[in-house]
DRENDO-1510 file (C-alpha; in Angstrom, 1 decimal, always signed):
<recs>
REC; n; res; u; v; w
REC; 1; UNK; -59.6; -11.0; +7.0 .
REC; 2; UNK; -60.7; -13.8; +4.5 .
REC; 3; UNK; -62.4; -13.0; +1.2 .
REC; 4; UNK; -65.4; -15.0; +3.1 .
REC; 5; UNK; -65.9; -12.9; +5.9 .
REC; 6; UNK; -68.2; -9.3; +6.0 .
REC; 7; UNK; -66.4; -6.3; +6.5 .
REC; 8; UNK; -67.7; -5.9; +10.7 .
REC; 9; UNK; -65.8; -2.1; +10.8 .
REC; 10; UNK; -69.2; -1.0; +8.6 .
REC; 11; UNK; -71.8; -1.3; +11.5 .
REC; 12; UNK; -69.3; +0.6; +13.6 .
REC; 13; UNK; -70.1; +3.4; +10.4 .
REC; 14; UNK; -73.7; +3.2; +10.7 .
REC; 15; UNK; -76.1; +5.1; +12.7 .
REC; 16; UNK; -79.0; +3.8; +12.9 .
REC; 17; UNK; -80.8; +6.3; +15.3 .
REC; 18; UNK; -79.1; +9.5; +12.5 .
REC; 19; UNK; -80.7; +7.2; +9.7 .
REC; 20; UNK; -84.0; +7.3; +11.2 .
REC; 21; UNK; -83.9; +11.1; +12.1 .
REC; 22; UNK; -83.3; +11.6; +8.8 .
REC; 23; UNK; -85.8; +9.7; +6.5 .
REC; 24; UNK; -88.9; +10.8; +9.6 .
REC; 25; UNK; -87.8; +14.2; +8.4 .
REC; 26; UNK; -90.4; +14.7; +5.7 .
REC; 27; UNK; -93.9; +16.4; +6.1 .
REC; 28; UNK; -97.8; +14.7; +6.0 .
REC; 29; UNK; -99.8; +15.2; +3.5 .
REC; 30; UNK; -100.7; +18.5; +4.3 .
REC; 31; UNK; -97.7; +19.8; +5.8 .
REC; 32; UNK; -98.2; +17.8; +9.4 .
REC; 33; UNK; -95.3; +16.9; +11.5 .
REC; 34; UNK; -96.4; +13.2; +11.9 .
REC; 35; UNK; -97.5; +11.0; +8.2 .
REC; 36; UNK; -100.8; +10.9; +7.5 .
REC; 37; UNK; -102.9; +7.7; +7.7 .
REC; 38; UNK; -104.2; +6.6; +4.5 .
REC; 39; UNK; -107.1; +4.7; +5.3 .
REC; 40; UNK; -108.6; +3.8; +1.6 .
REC; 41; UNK; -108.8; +0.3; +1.2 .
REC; 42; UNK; -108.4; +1.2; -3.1 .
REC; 43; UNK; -106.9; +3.3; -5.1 .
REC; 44; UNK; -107.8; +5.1; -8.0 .
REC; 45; UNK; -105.6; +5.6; -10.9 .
REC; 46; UNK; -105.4; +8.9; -13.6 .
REC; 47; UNK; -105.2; +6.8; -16.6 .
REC; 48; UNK; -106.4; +3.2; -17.6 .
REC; 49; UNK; -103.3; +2.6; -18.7 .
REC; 50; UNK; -101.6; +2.9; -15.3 .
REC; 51; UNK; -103.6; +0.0; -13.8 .
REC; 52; UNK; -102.3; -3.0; -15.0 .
REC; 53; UNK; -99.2; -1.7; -15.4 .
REC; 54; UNK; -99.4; -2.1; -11.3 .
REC; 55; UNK; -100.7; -5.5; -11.9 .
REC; 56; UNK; -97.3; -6.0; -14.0 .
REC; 57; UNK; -94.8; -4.7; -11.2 .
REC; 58; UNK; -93.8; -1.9; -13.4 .
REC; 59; UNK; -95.8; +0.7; -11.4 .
REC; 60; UNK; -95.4; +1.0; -7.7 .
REC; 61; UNK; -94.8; +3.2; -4.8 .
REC; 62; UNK; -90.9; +3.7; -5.7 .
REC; 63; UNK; -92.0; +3.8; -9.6 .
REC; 64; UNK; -94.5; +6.5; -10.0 .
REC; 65; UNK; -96.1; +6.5; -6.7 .
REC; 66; UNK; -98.7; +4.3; -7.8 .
REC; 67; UNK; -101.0; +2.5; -4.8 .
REC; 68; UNK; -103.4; -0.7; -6.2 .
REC; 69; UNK; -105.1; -1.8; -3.0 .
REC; 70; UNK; -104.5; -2.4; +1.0 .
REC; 71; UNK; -103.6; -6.0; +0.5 .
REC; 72; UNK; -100.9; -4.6; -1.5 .
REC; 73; UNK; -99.0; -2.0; -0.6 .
REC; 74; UNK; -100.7; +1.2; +1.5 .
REC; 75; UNK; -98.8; +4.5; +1.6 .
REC; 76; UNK; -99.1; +4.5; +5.8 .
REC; 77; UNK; -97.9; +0.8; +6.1 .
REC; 78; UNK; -95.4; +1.7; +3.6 .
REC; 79; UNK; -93.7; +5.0; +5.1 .
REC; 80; UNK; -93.5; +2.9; +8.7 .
REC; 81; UNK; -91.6; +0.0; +6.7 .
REC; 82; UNK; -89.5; +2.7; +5.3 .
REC; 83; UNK; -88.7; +3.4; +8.8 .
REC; 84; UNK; -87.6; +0.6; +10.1 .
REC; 85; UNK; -85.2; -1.0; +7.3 .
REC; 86; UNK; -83.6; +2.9; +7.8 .
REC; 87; UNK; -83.1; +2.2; +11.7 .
REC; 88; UNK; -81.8; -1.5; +10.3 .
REC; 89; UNK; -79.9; +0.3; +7.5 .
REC; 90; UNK; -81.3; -1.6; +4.9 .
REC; 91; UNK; -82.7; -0.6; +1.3 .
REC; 92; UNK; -86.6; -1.1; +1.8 .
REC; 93; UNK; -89.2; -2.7; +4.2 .
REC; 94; UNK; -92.6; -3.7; +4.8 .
REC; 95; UNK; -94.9; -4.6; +7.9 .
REC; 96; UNK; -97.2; -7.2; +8.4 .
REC; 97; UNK; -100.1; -8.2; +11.2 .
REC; 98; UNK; -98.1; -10.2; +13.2 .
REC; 99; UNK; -94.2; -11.1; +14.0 .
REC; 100; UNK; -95.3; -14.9; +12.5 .
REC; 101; UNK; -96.4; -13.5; +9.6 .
REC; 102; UNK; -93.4; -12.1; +8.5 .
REC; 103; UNK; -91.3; -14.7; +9.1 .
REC; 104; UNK; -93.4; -17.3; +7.9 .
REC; 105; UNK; -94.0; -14.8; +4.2 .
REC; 106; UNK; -90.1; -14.8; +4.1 .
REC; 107; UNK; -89.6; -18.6; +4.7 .
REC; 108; UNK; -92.5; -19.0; +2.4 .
REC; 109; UNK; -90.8; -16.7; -0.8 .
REC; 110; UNK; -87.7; -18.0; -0.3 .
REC; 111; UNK; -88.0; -21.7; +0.0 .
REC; 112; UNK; -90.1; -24.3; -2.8 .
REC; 113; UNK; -91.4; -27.8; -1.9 .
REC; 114; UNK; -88.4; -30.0; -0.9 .
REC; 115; UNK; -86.0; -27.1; -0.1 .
REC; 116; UNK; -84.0; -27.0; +3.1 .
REC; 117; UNK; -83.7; -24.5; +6.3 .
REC; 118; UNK; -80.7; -24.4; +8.5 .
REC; 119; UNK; -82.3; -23.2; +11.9 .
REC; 120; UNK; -80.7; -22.2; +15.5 .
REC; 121; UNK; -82.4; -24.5; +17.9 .
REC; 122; UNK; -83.0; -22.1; +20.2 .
REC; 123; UNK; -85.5; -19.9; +18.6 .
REC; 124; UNK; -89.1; -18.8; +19.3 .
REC; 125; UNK; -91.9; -21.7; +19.6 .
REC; 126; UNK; -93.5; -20.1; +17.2 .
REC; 127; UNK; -90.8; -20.0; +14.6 .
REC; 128; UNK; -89.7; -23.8; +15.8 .
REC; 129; UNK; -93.0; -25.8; +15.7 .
REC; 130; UNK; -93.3; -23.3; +11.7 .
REC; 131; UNK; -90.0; -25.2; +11.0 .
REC; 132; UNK; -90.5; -28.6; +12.7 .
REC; 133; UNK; -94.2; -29.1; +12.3 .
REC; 134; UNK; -95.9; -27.1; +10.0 .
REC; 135; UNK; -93.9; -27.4; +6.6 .
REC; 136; UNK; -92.6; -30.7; +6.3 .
REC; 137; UNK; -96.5; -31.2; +6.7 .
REC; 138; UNK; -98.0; -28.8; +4.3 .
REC; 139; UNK; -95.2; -28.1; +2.1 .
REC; 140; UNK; -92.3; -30.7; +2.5 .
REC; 141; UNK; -89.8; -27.8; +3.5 .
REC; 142; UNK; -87.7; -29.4; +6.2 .
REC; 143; UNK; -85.2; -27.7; +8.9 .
REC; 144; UNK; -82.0; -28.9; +10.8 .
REC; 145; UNK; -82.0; -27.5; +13.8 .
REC; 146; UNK; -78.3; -27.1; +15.0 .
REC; 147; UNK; -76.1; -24.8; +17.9 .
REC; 148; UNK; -75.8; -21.5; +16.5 .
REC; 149; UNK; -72.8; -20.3; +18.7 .
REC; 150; UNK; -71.3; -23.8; +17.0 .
REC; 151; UNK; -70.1; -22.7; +13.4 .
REC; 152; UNK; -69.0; -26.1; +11.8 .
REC; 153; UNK; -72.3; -27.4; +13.0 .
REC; 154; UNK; -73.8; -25.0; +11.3 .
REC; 155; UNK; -71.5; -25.3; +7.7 .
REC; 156; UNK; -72.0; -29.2; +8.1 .
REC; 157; UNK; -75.7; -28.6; +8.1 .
REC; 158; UNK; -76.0; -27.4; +4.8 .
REC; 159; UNK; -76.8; -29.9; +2.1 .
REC; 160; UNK; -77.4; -28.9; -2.0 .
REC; 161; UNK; -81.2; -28.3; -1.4 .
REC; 162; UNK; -80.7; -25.2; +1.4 .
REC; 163; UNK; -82.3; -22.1; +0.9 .
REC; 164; UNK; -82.3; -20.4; +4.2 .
REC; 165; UNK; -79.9; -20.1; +7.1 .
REC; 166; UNK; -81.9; -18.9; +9.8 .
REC; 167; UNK; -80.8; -17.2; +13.0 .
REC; 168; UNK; -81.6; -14.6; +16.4 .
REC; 169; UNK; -79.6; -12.3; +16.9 .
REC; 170; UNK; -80.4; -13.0; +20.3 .
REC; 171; UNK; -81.4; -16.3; +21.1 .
REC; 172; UNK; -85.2; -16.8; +22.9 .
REC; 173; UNK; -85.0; -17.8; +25.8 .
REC; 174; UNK; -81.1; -18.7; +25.9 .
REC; 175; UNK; -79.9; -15.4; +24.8 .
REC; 176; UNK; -76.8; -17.0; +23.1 .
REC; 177; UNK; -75.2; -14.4; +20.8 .
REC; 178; UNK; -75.4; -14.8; +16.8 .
REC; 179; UNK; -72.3; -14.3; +15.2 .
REC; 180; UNK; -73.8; -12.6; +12.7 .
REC; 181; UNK; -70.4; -11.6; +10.3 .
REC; 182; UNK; -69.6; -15.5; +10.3 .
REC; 183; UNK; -73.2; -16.8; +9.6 .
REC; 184; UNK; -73.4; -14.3; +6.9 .
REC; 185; UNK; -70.0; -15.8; +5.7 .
REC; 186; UNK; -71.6; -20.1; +6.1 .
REC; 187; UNK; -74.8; -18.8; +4.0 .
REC; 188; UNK; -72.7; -16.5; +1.4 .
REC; 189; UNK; -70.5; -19.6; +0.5 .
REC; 190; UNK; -73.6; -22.2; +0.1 .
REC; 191; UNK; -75.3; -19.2; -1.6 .
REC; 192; UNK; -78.3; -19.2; +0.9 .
REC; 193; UNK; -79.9; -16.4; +2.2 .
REC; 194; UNK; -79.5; -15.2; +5.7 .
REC; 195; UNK; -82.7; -14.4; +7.9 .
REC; 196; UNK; -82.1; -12.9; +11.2 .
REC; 197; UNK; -84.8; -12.3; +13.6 .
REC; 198; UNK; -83.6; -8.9; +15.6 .
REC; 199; UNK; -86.8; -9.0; +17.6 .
REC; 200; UNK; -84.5; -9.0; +21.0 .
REC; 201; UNK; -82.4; -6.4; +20.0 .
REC; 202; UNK; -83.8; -3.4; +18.3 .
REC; 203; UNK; -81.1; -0.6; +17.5 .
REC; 204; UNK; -78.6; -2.5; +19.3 .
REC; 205; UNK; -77.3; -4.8; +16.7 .
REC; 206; UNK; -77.9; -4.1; +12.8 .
REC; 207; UNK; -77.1; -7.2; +11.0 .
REC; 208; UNK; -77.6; -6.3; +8.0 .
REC; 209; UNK; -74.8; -4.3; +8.4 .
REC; 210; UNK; -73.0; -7.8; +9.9 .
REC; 211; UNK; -73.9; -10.1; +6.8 .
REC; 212; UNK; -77.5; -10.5; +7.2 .
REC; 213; UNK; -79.6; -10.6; +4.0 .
REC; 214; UNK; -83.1; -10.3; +5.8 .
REC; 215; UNK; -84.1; -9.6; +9.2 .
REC; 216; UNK; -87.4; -9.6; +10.4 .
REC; 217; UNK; -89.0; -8.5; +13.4 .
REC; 218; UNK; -92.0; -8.7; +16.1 .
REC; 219; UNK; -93.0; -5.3; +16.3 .
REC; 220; UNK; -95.4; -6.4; +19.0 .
REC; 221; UNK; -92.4; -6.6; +21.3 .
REC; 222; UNK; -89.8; -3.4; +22.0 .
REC; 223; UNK; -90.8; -1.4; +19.1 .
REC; 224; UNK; -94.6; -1.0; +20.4 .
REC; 225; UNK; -93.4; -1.1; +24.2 .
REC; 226; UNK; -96.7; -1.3; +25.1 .
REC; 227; UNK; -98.1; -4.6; +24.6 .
REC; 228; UNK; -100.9; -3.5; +22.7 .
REC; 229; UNK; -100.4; -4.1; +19.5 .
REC; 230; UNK; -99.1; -7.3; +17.2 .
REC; 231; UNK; -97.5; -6.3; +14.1 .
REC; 232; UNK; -94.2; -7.4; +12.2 .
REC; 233; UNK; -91.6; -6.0; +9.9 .
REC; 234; UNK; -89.4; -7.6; +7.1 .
REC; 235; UNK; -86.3; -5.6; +5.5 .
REC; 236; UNK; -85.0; -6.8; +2.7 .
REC; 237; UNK; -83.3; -5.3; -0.7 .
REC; 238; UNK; -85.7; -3.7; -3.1 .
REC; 239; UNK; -86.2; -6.6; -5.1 .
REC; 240; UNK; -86.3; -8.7; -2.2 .
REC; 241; UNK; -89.5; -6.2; -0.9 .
REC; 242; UNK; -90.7; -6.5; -4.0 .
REC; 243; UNK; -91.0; -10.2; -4.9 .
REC; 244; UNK; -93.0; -10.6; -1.7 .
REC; 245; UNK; -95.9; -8.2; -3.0 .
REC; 246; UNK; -95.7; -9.4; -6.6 .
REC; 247; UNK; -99.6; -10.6; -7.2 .
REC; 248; UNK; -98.7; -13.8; -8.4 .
REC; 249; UNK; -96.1; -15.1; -6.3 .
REC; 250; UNK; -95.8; -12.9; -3.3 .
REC; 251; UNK; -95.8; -14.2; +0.0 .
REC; 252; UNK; -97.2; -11.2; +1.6 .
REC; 253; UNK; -99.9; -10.4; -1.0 .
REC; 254; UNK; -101.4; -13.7; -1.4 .
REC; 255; UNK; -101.5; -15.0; +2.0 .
REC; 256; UNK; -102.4; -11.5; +2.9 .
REC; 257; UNK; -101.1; -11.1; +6.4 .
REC; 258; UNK; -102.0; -6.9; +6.1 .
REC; 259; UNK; -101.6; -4.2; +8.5 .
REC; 260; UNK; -103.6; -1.7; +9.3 .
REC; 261; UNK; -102.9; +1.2; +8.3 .
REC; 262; UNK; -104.0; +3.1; +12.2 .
REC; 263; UNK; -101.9; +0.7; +13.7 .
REC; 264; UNK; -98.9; +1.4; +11.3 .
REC; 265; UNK; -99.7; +5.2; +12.3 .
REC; 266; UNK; -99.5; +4.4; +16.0 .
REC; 267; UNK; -96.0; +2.3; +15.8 .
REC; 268; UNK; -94.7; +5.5; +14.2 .
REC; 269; UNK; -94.8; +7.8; +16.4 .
REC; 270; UNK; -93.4; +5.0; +18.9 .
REC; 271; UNK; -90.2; +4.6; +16.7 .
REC; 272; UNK; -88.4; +8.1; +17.2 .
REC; 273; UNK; -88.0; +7.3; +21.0 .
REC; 274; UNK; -87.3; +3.8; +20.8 .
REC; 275; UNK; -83.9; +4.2; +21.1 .
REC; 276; UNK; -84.4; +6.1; +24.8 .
REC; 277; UNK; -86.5; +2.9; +25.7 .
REC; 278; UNK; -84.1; -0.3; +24.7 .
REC; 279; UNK; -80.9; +1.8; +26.4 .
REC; 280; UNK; -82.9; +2.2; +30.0 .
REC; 281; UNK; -84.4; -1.4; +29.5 .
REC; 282; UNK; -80.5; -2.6; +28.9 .
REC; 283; UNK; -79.5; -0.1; +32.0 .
REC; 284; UNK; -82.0; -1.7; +34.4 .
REC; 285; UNK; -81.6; -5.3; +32.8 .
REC; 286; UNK; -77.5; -4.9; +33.5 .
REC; 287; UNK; -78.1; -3.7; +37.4 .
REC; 288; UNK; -79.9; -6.3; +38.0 .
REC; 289; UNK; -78.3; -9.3; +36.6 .
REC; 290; UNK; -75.2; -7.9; +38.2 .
REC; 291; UNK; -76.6; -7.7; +41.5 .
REC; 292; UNK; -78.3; -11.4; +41.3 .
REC; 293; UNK; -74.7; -12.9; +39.7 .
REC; 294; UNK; -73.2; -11.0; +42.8 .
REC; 295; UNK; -75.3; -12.8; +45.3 .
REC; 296; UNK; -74.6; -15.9; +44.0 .
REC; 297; UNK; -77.8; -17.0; +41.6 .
REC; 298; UNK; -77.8; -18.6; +38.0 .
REC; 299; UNK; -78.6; -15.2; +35.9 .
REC; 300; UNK; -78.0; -15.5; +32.2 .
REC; 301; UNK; -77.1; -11.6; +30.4 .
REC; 302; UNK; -74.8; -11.0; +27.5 .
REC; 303; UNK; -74.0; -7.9; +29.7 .
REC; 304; UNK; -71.8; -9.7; +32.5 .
REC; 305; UNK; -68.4; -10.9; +32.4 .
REC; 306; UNK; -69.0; -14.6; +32.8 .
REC; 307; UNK; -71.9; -14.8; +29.5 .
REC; 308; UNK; -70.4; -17.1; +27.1 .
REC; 309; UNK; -70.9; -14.6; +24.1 .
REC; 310; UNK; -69.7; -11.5; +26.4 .
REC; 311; UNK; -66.4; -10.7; +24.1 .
REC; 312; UNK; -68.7; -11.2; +20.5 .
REC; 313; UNK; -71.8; -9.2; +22.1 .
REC; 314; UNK; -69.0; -6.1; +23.4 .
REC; 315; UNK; -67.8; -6.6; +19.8 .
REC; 316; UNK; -71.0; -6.4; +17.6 .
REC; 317; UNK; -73.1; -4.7; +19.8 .
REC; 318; UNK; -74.0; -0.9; +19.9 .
REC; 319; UNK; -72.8; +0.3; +23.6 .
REC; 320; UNK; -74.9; +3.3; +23.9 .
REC; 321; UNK; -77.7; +1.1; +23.7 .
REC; 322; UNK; -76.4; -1.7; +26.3 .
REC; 323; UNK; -76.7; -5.0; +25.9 .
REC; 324; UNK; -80.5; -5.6; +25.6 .
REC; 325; UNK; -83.3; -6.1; +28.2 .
REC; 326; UNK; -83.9; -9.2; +29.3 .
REC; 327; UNK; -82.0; -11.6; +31.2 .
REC; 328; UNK; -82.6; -15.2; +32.4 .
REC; 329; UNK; -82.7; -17.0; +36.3 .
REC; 330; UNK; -82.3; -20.3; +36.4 .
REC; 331; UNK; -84.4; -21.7; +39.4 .
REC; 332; UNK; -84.1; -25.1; +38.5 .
REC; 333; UNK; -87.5; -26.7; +38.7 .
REC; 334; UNK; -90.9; -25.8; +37.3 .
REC; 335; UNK; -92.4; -25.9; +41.3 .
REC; 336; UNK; -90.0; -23.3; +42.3 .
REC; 337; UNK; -90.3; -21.0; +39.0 .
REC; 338; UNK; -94.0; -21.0; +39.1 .
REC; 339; UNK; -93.4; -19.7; +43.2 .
REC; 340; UNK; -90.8; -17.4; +42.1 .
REC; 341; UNK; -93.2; -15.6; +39.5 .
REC; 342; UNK; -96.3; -15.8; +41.8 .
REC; 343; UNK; -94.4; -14.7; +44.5 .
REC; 344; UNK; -93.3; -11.7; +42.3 .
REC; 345; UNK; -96.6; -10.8; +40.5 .
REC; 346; UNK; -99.1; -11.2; +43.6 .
REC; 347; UNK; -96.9; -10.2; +46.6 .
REC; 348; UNK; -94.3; -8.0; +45.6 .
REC; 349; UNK; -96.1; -6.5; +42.6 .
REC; 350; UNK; -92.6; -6.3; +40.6 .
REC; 351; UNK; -93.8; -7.4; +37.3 .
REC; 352; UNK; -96.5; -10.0; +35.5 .
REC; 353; UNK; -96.7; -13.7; +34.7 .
REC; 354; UNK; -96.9; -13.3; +31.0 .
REC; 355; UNK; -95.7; -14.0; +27.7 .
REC; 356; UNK; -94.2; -11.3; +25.6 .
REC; 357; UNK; -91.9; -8.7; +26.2 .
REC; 358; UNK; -90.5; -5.3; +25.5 .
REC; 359; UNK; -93.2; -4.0; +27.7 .
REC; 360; UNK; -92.5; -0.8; +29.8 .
REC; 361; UNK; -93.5; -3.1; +33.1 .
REC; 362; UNK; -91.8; -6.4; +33.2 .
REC; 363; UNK; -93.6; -9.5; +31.9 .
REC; 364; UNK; -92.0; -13.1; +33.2 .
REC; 365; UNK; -92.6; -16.4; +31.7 .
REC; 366; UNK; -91.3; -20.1; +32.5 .
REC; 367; UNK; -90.0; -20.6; +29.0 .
REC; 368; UNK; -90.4; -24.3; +29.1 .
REC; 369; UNK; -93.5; -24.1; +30.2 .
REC; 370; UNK; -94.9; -21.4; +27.8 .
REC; 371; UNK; -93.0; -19.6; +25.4 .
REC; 372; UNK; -91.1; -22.7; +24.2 .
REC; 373; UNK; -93.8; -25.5; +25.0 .
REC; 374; UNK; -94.2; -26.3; +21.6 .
REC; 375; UNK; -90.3; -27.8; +22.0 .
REC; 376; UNK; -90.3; -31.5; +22.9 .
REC; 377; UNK; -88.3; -32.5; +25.8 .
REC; 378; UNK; -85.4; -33.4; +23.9 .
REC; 379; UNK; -85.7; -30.4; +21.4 .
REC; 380; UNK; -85.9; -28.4; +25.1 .
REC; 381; UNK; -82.8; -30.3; +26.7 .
REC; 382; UNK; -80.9; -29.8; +23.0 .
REC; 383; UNK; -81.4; -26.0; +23.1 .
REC; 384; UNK; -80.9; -25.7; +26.7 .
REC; 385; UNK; -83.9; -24.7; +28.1 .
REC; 386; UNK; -84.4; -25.9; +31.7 .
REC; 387; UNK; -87.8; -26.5; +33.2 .
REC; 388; UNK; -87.0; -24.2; +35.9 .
REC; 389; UNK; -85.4; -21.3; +33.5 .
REC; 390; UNK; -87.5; -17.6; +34.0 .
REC; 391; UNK; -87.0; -15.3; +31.0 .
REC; 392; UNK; -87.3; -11.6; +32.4 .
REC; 393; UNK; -88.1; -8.6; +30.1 .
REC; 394; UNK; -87.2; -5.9; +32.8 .
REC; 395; UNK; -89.3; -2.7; +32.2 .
REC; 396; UNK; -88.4; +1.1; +33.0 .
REC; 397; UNK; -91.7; +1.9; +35.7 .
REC; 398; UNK; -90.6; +2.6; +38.9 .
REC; 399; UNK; -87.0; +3.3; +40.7 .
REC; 400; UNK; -84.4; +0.4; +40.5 .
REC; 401; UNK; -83.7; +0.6; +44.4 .
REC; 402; UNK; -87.7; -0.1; +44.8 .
REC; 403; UNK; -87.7; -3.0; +41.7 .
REC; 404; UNK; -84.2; -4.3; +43.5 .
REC; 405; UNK; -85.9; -4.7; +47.2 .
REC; 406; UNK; -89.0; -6.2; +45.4 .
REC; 407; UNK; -86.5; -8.7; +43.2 .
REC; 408; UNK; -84.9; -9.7; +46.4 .
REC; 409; UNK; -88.0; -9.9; +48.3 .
REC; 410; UNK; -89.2; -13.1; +45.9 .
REC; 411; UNK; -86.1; -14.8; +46.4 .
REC; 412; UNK; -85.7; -14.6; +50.2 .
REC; 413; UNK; -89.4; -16.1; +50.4 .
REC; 414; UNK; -88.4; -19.1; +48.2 .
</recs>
């Protein structure tokens, strides 16, 4: 093993469902079984003194339990980010309103007018048209957009001004697998930081564990399961946590994307069985592609033999928790997508034409045509998004024998 390259045989070490189990094991503020919510929007202080000592960063909820203000840090919010850098095995954490607003207040700390991103090219719209669109215009921050999977793309990206190498561990809609320890490896020796986005694959990969410095996440997506909340996470170091509340040049608490603390409530008592949700998604998500590579059709799912990435997703992968729930079909025109999804949704009642995913039912979008829109056609054609490709978040409600003969029933009415 070079010098360069993360030590992988630590992930294999880690357990991030133990980790969890273990920091949830703590009592609310009366002795409940479940955290409190702390639902003050300010917080008072037992000595003038103590109060701009906050304002200074030498006071805080790791330094003397101190609280300043909801924009800043709230105990509920902060307990729930607690949780999830433990399930990513990472020193500290902190949620946000949305996904977007956690990866746009890390791209934000991290990079200064002029700097440079390095950025898969198959990544969330969202994230994209941030990258593309949105700084060069407002800040002057620009991106090369490059093939993840292809590492001396990536390394030849880099110029002197890059700040951020910027991945999925799982690419939307594309599902290409990151190679996280070799990413982490590209950023370490252009000292950049490494951002992965583990939306896709909750428990099942850690990459901070891998070589990741920061990964962020849509908590709208697995980690609610019910698509009724939007939220995000970031987990970072403790300085890293830190510099993103700092009150004169954090991210977090000056464009003040907050959560609510209710909400951050609600997402915790969906966390502990998070862990029995992604492995049944990854069960059902497996049968099926299976069965639909069997029969002949263009599936896409790290799971089977014939994925690209099969051999580096067995490898960095966590196998009690499969290999994630969604898959692709490839139906090769929008005409024949759009019938494939109505015929699916209004017919056979098997899932619903609609963005997202991580739900307990199973949402279906045209990427192309939705998800990804805000691709041109040659940023589209570059990442390899068809205009016929379905992305497929296969839920857990109702048998598989009853979601199979539904499945099958869409495609023999093509």
């Amino acid at each position: 093993m070079s010098p360069q390259t993360p030590d992988t045989s630590r992930a294999k070490d880690f357990d991030p469902i133990e980790s969890l189990a273990t920091l949830r094991h703590e009592f609310g503020e009366h002795g409940g079984v479940n955290m409190s919510i702390e639902a003050s929007t300010t917080f008072t202080v037992m000595d003038a003194e103590t109060m701009p000592r906050i304002f200074h960063g030498e006071r805080g909820p790791e330094i003397g339990g101190c609280y300043l203000y909801g924009r800043h840090f709230n105990p509920t919010v902060y307990v729930l980010g607690r949780q999830i850098a433990a399930m990513e095995g990472m020193a500290s954490g902190y949620c946000t309103a949305s996904g977007m607003a956690a990866i746009a207040g890390v791209l934000t700390q991290l990079c200064d007018s002029g700097d440079h991103i390095v950025s898969s090219r198959a990544v969330y719209g969202g994230t994209f048209a941030l990258m593309s669109d949105y700084f060069p215009k407002k800040s002057g921050v620009r991106t090369s957009f490059v093939d993840i999977t292809n590492l001396a793309e990536v390394e030849t990206a880099f110029t002197a001004k890059t700040k951020v190498l910027y991945a999925e561990s799982l690419s939307n809609p594309t599902l290409r697998v990151a190679d996280i320890p070799e990413l982490g490896a590209i950023a370490k020796r252009h000292n950049a930081t490494l951002i992965v986005d583990n939306t896709f694959c909750p428990l099942i990969v850690s990459p901070a564990k891998l070589g990741a410095d920061v990964v962020v996440h849509s908590l709208t997506k697995f980690i609610s399961g019910a698509s009724d909340i939007v939220a995000g996470a970031v987990c970072g170091s403790n300085e890293f946590i830190a510099s993103l509340m700092d009150v004169h040049t954090g991210s977090l608490m000056l464009l003040g994307p907050t959560m609510d603390p209710k909400i951050a409530h609600e997402l915790s008592l969906r966390v502990p069985h998070l862990g029995l949700r992604v492995a049944e998604h990854g069960r059902r998500a497996l049968n099926f592609a299976t069965r639909l590579r069997e029969r002949g059709f263009h599936v896409v799912y790290p799971g089977l033999p014939d994925h690209p990435d099969h051999a580096l997703a067995k490898r960095l992968f966590r196998p009690e928790f499969g290999f994630g729930g969604l898959f692709t079909i490839d139906l090769e025109s929008k005409e024949r997508a759009f019938r494939f999804m109505e015929l699916l949704q209004n017919r056979d009642r098997f899932g619903y034409m609609a963005v997202s995913l991580g739900y307990f039912d199973t949402p279906m979008s045209c990427s192309a045509s939705s998800t990804s829109s805000e691709l041109s056609d040659d940023a589209l054609r570059a990442a390899g998004i068809r205009p016929g490709l379905v992305r497929m978040s296969i839920g857990y409600t109702g048998s598989v024998e009853q979601r199979w003969e539904q499945l099958e029933d869409a495609f023999k009415r093509l």
